[in-house]
C-alpha positions in Angstrom: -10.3 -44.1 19.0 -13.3 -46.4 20.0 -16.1 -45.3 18.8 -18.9 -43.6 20.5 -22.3 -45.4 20.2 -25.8 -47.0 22.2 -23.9 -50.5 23.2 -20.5 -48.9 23.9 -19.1 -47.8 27.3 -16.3 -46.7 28.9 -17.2 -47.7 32.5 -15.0 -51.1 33.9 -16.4 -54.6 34.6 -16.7 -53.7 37.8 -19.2 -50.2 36.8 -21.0 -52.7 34.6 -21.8 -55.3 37.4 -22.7 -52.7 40.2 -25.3 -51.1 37.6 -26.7 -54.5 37.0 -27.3 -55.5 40.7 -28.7 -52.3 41.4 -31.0 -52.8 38.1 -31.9 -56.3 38.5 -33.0 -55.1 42.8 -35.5 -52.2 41.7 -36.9 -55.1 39.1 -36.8 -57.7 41.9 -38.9 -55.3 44.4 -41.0 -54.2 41.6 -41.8 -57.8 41.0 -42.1 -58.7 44.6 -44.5 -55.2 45.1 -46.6 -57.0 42.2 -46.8 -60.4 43.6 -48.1 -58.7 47.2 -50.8 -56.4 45.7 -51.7 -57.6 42.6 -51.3 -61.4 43.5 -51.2 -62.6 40.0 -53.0 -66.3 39.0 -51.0 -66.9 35.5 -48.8 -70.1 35.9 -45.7 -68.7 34.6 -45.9 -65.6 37.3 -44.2 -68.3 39.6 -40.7 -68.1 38.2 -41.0 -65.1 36.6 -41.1 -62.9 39.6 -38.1 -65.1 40.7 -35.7 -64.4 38.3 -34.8 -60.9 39.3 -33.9 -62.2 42.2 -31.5 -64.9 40.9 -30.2 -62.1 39.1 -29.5 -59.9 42.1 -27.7 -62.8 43.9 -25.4 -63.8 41.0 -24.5 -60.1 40.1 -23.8 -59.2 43.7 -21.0 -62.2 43.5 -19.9 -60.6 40.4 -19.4 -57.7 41.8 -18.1 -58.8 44.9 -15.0 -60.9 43.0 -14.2 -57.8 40.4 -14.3 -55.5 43.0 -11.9 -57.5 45.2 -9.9 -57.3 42.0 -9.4 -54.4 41.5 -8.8 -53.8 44.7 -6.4 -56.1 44.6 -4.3 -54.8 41.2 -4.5 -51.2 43.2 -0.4 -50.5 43.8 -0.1 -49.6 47.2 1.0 -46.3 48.3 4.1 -44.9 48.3 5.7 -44.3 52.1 5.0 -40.4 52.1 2.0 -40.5 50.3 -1.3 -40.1 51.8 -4.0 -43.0 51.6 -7.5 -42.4 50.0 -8.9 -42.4 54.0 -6.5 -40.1 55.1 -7.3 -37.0 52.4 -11.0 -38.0 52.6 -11.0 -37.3 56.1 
């Protein structure tokens, strides 16, 4: 049995990389919300409010190819059996 602890986690690749690019958007508005009403004058402000951003873009790829994945290792259904749109309807 794995065990339990702060840096282990039982969520898939594809968990991981849809809690990142929903991380790395609040920090990229929260940067961008700072930039508008704070305006900041330090030199390194320039790229730092950028990389959130970045961040957001490259994990929303991620995401997009794992999820496409998975999808795509799903079996599909059996003839009789009723598809995840069908019973959620």
């Amino acid at each position: 049995m794995a065990e339990k602890g702060p840096f282990r986690s039982s969520a898939s690749a594809v968990q991981l990389a849809g809690r990142l690019l929903c991380w790395s958007l609040a920090a990229a508005m929260a940067s961008a919300a700072v930039d508008a009403l704070l305006d900041p004058q330090v030199s390194w402000w320039g790229v730092a409010w950028l990389l959130p951003w970045w961040l957001a873009g490259a994990s929303a790829l991620a995401w997009s190819v794992l999820r496409a994945r998975e999808k795509a290792d799903r079996p599909p259904p059996h003839d009789n059996a009723r598809s995840d749109w069908e019973r959620a309807a």
